[in-house]
BAZA-922335 format. One record per residue (C-alpha): residue number from 1; residue in one letter; x, y, z. Coordinates in pm, 1 decimal, decimal comma. Layout:
- NUM  a  X  Y  Z;
...
//
This chain:
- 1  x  1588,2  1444,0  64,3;
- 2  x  1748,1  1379,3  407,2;
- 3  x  1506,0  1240,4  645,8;
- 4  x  1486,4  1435,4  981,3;
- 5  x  1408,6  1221,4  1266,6;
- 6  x  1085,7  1075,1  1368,7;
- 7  x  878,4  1246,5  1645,9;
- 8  x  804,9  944,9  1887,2;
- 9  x  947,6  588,0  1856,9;
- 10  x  752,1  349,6  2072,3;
- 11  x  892,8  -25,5  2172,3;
- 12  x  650,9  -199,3  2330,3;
- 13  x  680,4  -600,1  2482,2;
- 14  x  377,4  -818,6  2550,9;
- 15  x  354,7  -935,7  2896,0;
- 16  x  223,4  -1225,8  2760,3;
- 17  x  415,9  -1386,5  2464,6;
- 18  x  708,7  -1191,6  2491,5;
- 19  x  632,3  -1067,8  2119,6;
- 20  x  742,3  -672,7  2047,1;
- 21  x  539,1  -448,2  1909,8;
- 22  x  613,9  -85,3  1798,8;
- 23  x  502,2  265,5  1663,3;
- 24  x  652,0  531,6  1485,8;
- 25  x  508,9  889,8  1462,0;
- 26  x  689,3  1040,6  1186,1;
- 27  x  465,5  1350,6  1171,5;
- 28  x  191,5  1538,9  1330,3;
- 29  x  -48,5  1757,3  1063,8;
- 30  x  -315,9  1938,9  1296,5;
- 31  x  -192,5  1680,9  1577,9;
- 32  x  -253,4  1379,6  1386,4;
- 33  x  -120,7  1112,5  1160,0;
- 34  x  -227,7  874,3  958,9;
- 35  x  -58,3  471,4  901,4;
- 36  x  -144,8  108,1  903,9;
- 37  x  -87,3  -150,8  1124,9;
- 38  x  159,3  -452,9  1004,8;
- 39  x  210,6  -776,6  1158,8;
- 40  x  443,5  -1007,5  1037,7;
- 41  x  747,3  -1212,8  1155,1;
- 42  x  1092,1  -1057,4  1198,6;
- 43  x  874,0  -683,3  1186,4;
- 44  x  1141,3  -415,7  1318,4;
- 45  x  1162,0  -95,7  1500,9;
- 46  x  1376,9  60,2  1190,8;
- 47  x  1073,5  -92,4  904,2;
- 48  x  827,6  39,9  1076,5;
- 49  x  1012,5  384,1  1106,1;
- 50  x  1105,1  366,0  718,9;
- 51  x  732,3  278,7  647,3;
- 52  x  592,3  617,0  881,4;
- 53  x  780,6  814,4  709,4;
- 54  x  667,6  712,5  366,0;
- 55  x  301,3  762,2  549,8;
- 56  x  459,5  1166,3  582,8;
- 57  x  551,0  1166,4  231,6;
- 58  x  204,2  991,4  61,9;
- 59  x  30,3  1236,0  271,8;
- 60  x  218,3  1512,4  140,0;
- 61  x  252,9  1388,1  -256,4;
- 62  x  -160,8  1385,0  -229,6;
- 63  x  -255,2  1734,5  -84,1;
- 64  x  -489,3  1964,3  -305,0;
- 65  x  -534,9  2309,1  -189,2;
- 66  x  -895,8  2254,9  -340,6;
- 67  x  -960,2  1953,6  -162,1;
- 68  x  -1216,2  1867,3  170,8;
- 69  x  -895,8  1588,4  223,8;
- 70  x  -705,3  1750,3  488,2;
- 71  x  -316,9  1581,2  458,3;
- 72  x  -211,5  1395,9  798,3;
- 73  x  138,5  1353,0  928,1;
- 74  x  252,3  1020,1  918,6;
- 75  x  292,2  647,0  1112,8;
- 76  x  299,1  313,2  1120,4;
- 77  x  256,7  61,0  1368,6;
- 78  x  441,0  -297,3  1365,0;
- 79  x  420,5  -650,2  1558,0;
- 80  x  643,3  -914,8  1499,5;
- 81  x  460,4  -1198,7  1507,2;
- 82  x  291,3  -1448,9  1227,3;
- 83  x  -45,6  -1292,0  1182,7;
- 84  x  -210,1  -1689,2  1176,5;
- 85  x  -28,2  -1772,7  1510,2;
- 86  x  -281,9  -1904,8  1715,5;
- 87  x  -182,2  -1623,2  1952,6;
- 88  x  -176,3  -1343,8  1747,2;
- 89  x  -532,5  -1243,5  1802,4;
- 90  x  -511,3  -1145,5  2148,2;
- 91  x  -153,2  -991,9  2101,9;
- 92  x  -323,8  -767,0  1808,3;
- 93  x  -550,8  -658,2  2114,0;
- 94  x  -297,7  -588,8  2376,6;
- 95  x  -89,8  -419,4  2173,8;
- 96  x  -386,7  -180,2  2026,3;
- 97  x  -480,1  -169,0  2458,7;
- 98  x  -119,1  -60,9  2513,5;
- 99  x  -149,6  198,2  2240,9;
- 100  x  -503,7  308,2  2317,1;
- 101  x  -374,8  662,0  2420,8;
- 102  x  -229,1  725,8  2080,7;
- 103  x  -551,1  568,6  1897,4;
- 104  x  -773,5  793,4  2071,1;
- 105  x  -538,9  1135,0  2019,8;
- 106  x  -317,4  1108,4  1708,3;
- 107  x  -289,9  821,4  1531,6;
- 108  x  -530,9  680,9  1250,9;
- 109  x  -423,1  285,1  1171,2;
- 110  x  -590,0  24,5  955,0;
- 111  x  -519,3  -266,0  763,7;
- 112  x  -154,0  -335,1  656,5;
- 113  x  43,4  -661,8  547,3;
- 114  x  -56,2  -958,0  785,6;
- 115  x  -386,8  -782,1  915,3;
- 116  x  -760,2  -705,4  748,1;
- 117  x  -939,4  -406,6  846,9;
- 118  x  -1236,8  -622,7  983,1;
- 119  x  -996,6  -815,6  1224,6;
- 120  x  -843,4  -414,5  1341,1;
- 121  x  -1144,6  -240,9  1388,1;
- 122  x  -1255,6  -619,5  1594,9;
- 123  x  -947,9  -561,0  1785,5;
- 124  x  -968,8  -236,1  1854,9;
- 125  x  -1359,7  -267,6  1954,5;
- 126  x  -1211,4  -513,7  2231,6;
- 127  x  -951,6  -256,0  2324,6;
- 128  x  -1177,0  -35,4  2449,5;
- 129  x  -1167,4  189,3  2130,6;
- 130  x  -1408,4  358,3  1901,1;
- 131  x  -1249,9  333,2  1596,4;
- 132  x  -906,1  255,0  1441,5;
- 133  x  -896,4  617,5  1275,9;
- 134  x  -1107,7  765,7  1566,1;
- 135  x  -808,9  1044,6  1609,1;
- 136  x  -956,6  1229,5  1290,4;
- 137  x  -1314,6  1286,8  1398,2;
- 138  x  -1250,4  1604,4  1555,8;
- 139  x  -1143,0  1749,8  1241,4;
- 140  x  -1473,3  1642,8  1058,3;
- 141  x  -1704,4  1913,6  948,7;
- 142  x  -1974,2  1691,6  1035,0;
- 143  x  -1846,4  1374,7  1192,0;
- 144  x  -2205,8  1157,8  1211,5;
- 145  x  -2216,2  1206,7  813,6;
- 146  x  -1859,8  1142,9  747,9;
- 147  x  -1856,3  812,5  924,3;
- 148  x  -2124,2  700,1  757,8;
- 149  x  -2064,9  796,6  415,1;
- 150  x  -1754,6  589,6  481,9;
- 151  x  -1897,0  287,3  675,4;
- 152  x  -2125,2  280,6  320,9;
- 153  x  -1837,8  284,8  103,1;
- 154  x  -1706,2  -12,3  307,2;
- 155  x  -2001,2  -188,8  210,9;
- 156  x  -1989,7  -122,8  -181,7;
- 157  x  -1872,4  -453,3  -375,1;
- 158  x  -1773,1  -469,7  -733,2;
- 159  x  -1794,8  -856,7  -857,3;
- 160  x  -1759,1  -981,5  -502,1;
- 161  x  -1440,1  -766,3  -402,6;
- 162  x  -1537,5  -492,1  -153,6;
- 163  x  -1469,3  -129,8  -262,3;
- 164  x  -1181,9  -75,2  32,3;
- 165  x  -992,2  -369,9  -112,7;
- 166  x  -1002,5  -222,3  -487,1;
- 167  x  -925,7  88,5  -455,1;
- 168  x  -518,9  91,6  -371,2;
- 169  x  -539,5  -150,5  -665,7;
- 170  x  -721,4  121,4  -878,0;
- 171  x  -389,0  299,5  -787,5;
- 172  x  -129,4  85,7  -888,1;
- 173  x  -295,8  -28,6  -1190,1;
- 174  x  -288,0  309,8  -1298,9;
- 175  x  49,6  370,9  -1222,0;
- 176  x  128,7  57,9  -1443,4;
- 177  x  -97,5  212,1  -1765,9;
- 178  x  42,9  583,5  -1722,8;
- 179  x  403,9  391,6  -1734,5;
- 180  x  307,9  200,8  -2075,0;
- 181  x  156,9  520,0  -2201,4;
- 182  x  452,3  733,9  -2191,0;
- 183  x  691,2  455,7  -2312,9;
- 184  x  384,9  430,9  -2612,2;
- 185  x  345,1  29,2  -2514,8;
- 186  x  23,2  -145,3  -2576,4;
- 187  x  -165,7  -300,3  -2358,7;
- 188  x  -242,9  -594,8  -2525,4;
- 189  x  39,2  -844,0  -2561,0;
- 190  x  235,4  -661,6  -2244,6;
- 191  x  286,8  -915,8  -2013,0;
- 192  x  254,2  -887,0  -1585,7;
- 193  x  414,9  -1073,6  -1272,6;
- 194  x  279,6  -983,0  -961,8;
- 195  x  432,5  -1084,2  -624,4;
- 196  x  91,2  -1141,5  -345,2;
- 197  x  -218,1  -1183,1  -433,4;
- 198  x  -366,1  -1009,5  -99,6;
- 199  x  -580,4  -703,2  -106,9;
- 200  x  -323,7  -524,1  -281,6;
- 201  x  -199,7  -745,5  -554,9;
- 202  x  -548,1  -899,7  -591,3;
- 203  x  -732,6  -582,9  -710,0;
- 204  x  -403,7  -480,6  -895,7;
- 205  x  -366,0  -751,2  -1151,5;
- 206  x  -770,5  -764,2  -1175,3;
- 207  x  -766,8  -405,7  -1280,2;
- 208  x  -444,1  -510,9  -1518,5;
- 209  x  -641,9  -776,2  -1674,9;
- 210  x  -910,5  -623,3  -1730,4;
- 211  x  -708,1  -339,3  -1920,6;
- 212  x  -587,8  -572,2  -2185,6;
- 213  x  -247,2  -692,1  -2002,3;
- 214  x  -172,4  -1076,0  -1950,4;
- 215  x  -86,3  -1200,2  -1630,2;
- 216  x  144,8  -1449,3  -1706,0;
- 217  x  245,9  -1551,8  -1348,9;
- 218  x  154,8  -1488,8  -923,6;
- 219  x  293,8  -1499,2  -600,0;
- 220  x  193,9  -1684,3  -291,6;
- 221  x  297,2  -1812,9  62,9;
- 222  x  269,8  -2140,0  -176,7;
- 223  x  515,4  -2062,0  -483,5;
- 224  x  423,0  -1926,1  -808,9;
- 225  x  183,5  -1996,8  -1022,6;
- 226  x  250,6  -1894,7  -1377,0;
- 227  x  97,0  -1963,6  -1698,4;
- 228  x  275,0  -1813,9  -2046,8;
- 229  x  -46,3  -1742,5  -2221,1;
- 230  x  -218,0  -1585,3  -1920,1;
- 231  x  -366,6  -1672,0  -1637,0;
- 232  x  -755,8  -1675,6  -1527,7;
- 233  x  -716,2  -1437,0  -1233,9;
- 234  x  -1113,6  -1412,0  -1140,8;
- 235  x  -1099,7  -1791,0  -1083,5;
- 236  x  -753,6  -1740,8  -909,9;
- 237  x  -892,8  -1454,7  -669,9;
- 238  x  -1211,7  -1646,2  -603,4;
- 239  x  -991,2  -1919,1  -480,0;
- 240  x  -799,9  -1720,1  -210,0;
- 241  x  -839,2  -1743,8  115,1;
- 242  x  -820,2  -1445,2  394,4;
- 243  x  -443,3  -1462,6  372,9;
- 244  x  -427,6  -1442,4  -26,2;
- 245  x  -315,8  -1808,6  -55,0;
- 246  x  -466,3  -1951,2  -409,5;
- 247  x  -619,5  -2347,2  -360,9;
- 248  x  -408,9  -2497,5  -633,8;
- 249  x  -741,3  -2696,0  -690,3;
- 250  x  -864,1  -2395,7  -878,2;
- 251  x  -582,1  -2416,3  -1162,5;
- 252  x  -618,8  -2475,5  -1500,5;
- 253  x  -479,3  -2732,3  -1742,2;
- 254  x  -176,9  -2486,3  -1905,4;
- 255  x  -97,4  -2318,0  -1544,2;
- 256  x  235,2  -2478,6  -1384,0;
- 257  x  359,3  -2427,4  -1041,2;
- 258  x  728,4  -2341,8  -990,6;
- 259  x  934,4  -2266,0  -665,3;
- 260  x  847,6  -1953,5  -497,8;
- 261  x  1100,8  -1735,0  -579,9;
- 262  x  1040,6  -1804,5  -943,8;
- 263  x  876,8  -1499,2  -1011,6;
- 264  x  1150,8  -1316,9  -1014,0;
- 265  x  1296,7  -1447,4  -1328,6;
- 266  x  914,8  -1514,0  -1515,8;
- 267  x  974,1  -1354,6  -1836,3;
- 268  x  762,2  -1023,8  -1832,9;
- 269  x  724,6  -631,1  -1925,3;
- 270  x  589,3  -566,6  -1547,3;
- 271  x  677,5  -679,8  -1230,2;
- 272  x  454,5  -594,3  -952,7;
- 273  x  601,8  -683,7  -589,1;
- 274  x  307,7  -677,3  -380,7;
- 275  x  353,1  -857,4  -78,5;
- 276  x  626,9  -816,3  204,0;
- 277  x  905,0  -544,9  217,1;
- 278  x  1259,7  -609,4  116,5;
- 279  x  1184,1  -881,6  -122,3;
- 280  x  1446,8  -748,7  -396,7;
- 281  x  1794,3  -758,7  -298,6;
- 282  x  2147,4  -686,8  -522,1;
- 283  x  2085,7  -1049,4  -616,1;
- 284  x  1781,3  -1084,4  -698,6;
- 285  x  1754,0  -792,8  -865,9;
- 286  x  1984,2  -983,1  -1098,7;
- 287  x  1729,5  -1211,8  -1229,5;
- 288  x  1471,2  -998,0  -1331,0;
- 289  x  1403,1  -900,2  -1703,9;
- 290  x  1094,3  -675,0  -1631,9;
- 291  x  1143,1  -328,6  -1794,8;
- 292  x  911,4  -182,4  -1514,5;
- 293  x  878,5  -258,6  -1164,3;
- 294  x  563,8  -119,4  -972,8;
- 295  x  576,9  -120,3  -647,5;
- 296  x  276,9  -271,4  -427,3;
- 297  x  409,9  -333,2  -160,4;
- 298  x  602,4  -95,4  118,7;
- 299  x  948,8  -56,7  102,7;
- 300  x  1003,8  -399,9  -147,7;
- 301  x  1320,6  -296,3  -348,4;
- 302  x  1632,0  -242,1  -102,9;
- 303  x  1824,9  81,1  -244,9;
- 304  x  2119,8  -101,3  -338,5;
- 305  x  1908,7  -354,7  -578,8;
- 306  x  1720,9  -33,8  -711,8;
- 307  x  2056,2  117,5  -797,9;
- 308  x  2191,7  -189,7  -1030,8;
- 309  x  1815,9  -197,8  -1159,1;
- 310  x  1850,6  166,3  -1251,9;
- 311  x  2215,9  141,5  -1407,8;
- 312  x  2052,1  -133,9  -1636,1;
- 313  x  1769,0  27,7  -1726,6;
- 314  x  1475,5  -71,6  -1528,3;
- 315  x  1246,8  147,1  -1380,9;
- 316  x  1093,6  111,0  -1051,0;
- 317  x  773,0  334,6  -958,8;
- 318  x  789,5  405,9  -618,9;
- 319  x  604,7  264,3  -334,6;
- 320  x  500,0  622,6  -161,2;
- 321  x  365,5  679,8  -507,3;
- 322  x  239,6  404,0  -656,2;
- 323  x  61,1  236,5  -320,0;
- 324  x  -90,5  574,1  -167,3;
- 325  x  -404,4  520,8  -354,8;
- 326  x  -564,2  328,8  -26,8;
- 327  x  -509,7  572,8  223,3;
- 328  x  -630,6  872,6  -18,0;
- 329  x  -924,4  690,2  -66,6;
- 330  x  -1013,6  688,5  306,5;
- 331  x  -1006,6  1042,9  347,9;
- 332  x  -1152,2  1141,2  -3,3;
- 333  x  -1370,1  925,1  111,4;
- 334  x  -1413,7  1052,1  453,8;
- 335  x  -1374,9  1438,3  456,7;
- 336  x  -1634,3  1414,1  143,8;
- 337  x  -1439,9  1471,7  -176,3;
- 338  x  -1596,1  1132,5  -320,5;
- 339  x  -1942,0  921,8  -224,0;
- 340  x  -1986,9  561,2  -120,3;
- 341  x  -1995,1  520,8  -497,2;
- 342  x  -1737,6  248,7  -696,7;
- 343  x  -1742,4  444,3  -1009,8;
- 344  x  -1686,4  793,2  -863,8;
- 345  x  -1390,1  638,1  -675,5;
- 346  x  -1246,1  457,7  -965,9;
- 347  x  -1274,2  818,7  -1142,9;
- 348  x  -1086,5  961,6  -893,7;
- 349  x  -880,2  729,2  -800,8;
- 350  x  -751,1  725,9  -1194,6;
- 351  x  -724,0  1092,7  -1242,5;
- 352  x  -504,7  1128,5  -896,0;
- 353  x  -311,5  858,0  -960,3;
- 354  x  -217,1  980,3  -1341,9;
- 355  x  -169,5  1333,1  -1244,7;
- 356  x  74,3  1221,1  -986,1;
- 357  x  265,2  969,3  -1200,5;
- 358  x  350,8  1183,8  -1485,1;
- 359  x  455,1  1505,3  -1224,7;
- 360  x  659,9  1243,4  -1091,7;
- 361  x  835,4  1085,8  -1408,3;
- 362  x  821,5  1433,6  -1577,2;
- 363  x  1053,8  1584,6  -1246,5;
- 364  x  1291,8  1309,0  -1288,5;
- 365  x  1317,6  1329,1  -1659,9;
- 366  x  1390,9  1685,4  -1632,7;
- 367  x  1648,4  1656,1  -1307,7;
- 368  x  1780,2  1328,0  -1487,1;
- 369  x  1696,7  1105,2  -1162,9;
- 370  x  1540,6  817,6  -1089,8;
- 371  x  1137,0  809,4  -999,9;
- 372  x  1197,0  769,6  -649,1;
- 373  x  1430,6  1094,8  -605,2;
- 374  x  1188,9  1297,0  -839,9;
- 375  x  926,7  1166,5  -558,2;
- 376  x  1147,5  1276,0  -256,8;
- 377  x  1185,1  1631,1  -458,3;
- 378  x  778,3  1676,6  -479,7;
- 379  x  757,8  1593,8  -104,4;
- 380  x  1034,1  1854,8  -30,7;
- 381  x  829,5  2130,0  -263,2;
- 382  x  494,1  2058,3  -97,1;
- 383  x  585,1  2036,5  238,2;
- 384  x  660,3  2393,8  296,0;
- 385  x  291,8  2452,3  167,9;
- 386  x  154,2  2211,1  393,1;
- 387  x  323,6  2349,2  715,2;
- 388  x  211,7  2676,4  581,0;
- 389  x  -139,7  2637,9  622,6;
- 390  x  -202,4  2378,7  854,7;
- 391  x  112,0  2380,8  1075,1;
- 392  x  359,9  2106,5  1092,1;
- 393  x  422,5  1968,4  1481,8;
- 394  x  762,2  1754,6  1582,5;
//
């Protein structure tokens, strides 16, 4: 599916710092769109326009005609800069100043790689704003019980992990088990690398684990942790910090740490890359075993790497698949398809997420393509439908 260009492209430079900034509307749905907010080091205008229009195409891969969820268009927003800089603070709230006119009219953000939702919606509190996804309330049936329903679900914790960190986890996890089912793979005895332990990868190899897999090795700013007979990942997410760094202090006697590229070649059924984009390349690609990889993270596996992965035999689950579970959740969550209620979200978190994963690997068996082109083709069905009913503005 050939991507037409994005609506607006934004480059913006802090006065300050000199650090850029930037924003890509990919899509308007009913004049808004929905995307995180990234900061990281090296961030560019051409990620951030890659990752908006996956935002278009999770949007699109989720909508149900029966549904209160009302799909979005898509963005993203970007800043290159290390999120623990000590100056990164007050760029997160000159940039979300700068942007304030898009904030308040089109553009829902939130939490992405290098940023927590708590330290956005701080930001954009200090920016003058009402809310990071304020841009939605006027499509609300009724926006005083939508907001709270939602501020409630925020505050729902399952064994000390809150309910908005879990539930793109939820996703991926079940992405991983409707994977093993198909291929008629046990749980038990199946073994898991994941790549971040953040919000993302946290919740993901919890919900793993506590399926049956082993998680025989993870990922941090540190190196890689990995343990053959499994590792304790409660005690290893209890140990994080805000940044998903793991205090070595909490590892066990068999656990071993290794360089930090050495999950790549950890001997494993599942990879899971859930940290930073572009992390598989043609070479690393070479040195991974894994019969599935899942991916976490935006944009990890660089189409040339995916394309030697796929001649080999390895299967990667796409990202606008596999990760959209998070930003479902929000507006299941919000336009009143689901309560402030872990279980009920779990529920429907699973049955999406399945649904969606089998259309997907059942197009591509039948076009004989790979997961991410059957993915592209479902976005290129639904699309039409979508600009049908709700209108589609460029």
């Amino acid at each position: 599916m050939t991507a037409p260009a994005p609506l607006m492209s934004l480059v913006w430079t802090d006065h300050v710092t000199g650090h850029r900034g930037f924003l890509v509307v990919d899509r308007l749905v009913r004049g808004v769109a929905s995307g995180g907010l990234r900061m990281r080091p090296g961030c560019t205008l051409e990620e951030v326009a890659g990752l908006a229009r996956g935002m278009t195409m999770k949007e699109a891969l989720h909508y149900d005609a029966g549904g209160r969820y009302i799909p979005l268009g898509g963005a993203k927003g970007g800043i290159d800069c290390d999120p623990q800089a000590p100056e990164a603070y007050g760029l997160l709230v000159r940039y979300l100043r700068a942007m304030r006119p898009y904030v308040e009219s089109c553009w829902t953000t939130g939490e992405d790689l290098g940023l927590s939702q708590d330290l956005v919606e701080r930001a954009a509190a200090e920016a003058g704003l009402v809310s990071s996804i304020q841009a939605v309330y006027p499509l609300l049936d009724d926006e005083s019980a939508a907001r709270a329903r939602l501020a409630d679900a925020f505050a729902v914790e399952v064994d000390g992990i809150g309910l908005d960190e879990l539930a793109g986890g939820c996703g991926v996890a079940e992405a991983v088990l409707a994977a093993l089912d198909r291929a008629s793979v046990p749980y038990p005895g199946t073994r898991v690398v994941v790549q971040g332990l953040g919000t993302m990868g946290g919740a993901t190899a919890r919900f793993l684990a506590r399926a049956g897999l082993t998680v025989v090795a993870v990922a941090d700013v540190k190196g890689t942790i990995a343990n053959p007979a499994g590792l304790d990942v409660e005690a290893l997410l209890a140990a994080r910090d805000s940044y998903g760094t793991v205090d070595r202090r909490a590892l066990r006697a068999g656990d071993r740490e290794l360089p930090g590229d050495a999950w790549l070649s950890t001997e494993a059924e599942v990879l899971v890359p859930a940290a930073v984009s572009y992390a598989i390349d043609a070479a690393a690609q070479g040195r991974i075993g894994a019969r599935w990889i899942v991916e976490a993270a935006n944009m990890p596996v660089l189409p040339e790497a995916e394309a030697l992965l796929a001649a080999r035999g390895v299967t990667v689950l796409p990202d606008v698949v596999v990760n959209s579970a998070t930003n479902a959740w929000w507006w299941w969550t919000l336009f009143g398809d689901i309560g402030a209620d872990a279980d009920e979200a779990f529920a429907h978190i699973r049955r999406s997420m399945r649904a969606l994963i089998d259309l997907m690997l059942d197009r591509a068996e039948t076009d004989g393509t790979t997961p991410r082109a059957a993915a592209h083709a479902l976005v290129a069905d639904r699309l039409p439908v979508i600009t049908e009913r709700f209108g589609w503005y460029r």
